[in-house]
C-alpha positions as CSV (number, residue, x, y, z in Angstrom):
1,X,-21.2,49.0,33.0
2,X,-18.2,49.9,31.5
3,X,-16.4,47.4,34.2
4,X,-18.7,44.8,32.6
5,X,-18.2,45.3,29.3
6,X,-14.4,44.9,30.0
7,X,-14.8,41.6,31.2
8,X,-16.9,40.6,28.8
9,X,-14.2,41.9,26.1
10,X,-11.6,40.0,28.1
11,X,-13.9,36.8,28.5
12,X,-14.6,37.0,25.1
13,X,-11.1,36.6,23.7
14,X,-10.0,34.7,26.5
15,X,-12.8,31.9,24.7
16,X,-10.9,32.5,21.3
17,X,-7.7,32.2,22.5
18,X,-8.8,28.4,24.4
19,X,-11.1,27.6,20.9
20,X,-8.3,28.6,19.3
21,X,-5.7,25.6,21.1
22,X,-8.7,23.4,20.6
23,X,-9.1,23.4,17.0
24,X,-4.8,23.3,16.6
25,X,-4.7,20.3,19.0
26,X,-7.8,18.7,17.1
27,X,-5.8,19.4,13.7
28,X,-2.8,17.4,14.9
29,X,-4.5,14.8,16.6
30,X,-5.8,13.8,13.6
31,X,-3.1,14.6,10.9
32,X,-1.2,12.6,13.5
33,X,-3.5,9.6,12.8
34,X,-3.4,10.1,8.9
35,X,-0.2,10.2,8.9
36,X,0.1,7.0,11.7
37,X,-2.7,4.9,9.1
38,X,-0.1,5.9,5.9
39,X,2.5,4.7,7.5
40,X,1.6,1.7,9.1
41,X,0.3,0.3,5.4
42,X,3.1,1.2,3.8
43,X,5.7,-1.1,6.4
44,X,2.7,-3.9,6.2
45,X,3.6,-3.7,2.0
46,X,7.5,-3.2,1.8
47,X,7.6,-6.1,4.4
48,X,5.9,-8.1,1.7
49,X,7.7,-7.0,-0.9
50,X,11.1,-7.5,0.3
51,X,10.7,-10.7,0.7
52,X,8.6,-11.0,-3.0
53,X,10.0,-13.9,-5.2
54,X,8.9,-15.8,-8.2
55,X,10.9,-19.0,-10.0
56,X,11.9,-19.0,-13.9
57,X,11.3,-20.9,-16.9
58,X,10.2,-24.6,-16.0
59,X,12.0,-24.5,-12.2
60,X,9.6,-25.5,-9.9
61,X,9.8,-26.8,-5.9
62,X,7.4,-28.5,-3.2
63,X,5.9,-26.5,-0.5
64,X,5.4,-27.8,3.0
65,X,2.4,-29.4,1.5
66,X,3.8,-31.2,-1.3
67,X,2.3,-29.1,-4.1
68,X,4.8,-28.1,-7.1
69,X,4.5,-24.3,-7.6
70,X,5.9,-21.6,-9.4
71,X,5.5,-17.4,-8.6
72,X,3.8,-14.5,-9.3
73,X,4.9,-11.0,-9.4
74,X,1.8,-8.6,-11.2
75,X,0.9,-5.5,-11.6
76,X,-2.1,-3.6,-12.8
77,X,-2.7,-0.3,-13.4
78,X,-6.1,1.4,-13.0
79,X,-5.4,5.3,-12.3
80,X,-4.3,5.8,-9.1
81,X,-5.8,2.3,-8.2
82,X,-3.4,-0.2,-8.7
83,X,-3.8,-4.1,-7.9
84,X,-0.4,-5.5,-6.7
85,X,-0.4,-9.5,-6.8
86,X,2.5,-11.6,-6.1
87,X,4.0,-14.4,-3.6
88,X,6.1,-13.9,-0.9
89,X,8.0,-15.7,1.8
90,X,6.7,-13.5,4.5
91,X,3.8,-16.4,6.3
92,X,4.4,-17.3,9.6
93,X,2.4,-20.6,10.5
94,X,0.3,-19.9,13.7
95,X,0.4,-23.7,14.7
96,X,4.2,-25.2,15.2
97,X,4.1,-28.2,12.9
98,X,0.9,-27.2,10.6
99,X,0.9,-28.0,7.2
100,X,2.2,-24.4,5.8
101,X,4.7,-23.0,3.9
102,X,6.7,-19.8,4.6
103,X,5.5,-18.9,1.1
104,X,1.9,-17.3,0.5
105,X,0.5,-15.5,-2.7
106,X,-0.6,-12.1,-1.4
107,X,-2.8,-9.1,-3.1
108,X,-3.1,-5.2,-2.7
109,X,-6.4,-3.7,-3.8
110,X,-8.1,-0.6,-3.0
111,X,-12.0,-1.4,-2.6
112,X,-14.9,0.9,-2.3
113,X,-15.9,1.5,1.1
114,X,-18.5,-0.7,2.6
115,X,-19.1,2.3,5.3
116,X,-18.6,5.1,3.3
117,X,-19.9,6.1,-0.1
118,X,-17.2,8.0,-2.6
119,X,-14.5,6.6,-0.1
120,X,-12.1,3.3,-0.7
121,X,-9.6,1.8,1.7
122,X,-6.4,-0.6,1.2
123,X,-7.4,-4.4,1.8
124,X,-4.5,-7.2,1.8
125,X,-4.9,-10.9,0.9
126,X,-3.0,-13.6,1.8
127,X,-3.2,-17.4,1.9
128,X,-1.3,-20.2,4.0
129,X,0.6,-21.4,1.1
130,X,1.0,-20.8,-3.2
131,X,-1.7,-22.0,-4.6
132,X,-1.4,-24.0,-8.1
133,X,-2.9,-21.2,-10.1
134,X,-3.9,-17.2,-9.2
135,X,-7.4,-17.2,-10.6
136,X,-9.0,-16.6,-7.4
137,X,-7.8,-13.6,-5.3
138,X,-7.4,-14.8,-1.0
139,X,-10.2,-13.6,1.0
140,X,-9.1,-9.9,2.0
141,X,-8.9,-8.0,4.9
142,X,-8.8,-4.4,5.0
143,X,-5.7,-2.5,5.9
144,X,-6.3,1.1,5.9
145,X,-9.6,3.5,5.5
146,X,-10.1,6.6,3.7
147,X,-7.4,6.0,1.0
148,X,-7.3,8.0,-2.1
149,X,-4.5,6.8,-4.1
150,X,-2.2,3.3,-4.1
151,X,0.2,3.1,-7.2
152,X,3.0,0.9,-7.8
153,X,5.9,1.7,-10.3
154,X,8.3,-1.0,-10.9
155,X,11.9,-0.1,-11.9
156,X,12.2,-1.4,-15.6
157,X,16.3,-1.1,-15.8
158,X,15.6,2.3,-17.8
159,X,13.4,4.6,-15.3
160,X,10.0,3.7,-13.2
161,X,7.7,2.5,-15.3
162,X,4.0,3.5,-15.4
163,X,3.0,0.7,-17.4
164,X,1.1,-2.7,-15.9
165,X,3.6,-5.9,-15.0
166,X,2.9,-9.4,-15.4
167,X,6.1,-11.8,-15.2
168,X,3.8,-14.9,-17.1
169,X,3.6,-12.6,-20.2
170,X,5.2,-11.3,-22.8
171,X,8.0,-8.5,-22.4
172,X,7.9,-8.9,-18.8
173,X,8.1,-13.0,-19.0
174,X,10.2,-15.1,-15.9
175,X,11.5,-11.0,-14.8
176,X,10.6,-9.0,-11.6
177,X,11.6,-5.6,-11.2
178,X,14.9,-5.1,-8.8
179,X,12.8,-2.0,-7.2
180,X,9.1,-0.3,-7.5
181,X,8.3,2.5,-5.9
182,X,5.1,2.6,-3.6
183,X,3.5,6.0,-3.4
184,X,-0.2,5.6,-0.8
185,X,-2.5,8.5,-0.4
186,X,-5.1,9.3,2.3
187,X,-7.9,12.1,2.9
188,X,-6.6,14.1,5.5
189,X,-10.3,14.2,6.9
190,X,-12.2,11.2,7.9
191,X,-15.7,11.4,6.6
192,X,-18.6,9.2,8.3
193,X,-21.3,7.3,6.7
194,X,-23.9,10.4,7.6
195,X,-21.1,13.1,6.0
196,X,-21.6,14.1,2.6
197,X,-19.2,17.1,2.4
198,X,-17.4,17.1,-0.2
199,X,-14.9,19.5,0.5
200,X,-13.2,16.6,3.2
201,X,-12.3,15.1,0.0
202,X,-10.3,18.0,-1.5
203,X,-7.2,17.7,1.2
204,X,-4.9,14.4,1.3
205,X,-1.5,13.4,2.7
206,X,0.6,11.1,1.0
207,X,3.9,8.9,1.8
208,X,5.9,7.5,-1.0
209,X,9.0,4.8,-0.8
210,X,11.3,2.7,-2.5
211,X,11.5,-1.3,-1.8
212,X,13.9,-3.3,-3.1
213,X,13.4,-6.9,-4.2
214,X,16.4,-9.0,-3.1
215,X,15.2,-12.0,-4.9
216,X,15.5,-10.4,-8.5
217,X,19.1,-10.2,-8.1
218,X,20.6,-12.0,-11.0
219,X,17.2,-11.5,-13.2
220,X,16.8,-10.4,-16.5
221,X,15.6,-7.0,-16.3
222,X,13.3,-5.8,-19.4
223,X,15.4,-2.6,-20.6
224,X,19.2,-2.7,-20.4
225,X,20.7,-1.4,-17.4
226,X,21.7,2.7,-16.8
227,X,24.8,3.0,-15.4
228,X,23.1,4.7,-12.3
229,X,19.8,5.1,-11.1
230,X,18.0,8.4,-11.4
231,X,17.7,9.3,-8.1
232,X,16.3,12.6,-8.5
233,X,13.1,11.2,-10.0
234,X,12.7,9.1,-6.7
């Protein structure tokens, strides 16, 4: 008997020690694909933002299908929910010879969850060329699941600014910010349709980084210029 119980000790913690490299392998695995969904967003939106443009004052051109357009480059704020809109020269015609442009007018939105209630997820938009006006958002396409936060802070020449963006308006007329700074947060727990623990909701891993936008160079920017940037409020 007392051979027995000593294998069952030994069996016992030899059980805890394999449940034990289960769960720690289980853990990585899926911070791994947090951390893969995070970052695969965020090059999908500094891709499109490096290559952000918009044209001032009265200066228009033709697109490949002989519309007259101008650009967009707007932000607004709602919590940590933010709506990016803006055109781009990143569209790449599937068809050599169709009746594209390289430029589209593209949109960053999180949207509740049409699997998941409490959750939202990143969806992008994008259309085949400018259109004449941005009324109408492009038909979007979601990006990543399970995402908490998506906030955009454009560099307003003083320090990053909080505070919504819209180059057709006011203070922030024919100007887009040199940099912003793109911070995207995700649950570090999926959570199914079926799930309704809340505590999957309490943990979250986040990636943050700084795009700049070539094609303000030699734009006004709303506040004068520091001499340097603050880098340690990166």
């Amino acid at each position: 008997s007392i051979s027995l119980a000593i294998m069952m000790s030994i069996t016992f913690a030899a059980a805890q020690v394999m449940r034990g490299g289960i769960d720690v392998r289980v853990a990585l695995s899926q911070k791994s694909k947090v951390t893969h969904r995070l970052q695969t967003a965020m090059d999908r939106v500094a891709k499109d933002l490096t290559h952000a443009f918009i044209t001032v004052n009265t200066e228009t051109f033709k697109n490949a299908i002989e519309r007259r357009q101008k650009g967009l480059f707007k932000i607004d704020k709602s919590g940590d929910a933010d709506k990016l809109s803006f055109t781009s020269f990143t569209n790449r015609p599937l068809l050599a010879g169709a009746k594209e442009s390289d430029s589209t007018f593209i949109v960053y939105e999180l949207k509740d969850d049409k699997e998941v209630s409490g959750r939202k997820s990143l969806f992008r938009g994008s259309t085949s060329f400018v259109p004449e006006d941005f009324r109408e958002d492009p038909p979007m396409k979601l990006i990543a699941k399970h995402i908490k936060k998506f906030v955009v802070e454009p560099y307003n020449g003083d320090d990053w600014s909080k505070d919504r963006w819209d180059n057709t308006r006011s203070d922030w007329r024919n100007k887009m910010p040199y940099m912003v700074r793109v911070t995207i947060e995700a649950y570090s727990e999926d959570r199914t349709a079926e799930e309704n623990d809340q505590s999957l909701d309490e943990v979250t891993e986040s990636i943050s980084t700084v795009v700049f936008l070539p094609y303000a160079v030699g734009l006004e920017e709303p506040k004068s210029s520091t001499a340097s940037v603050k880098w340690d409020r990166l």
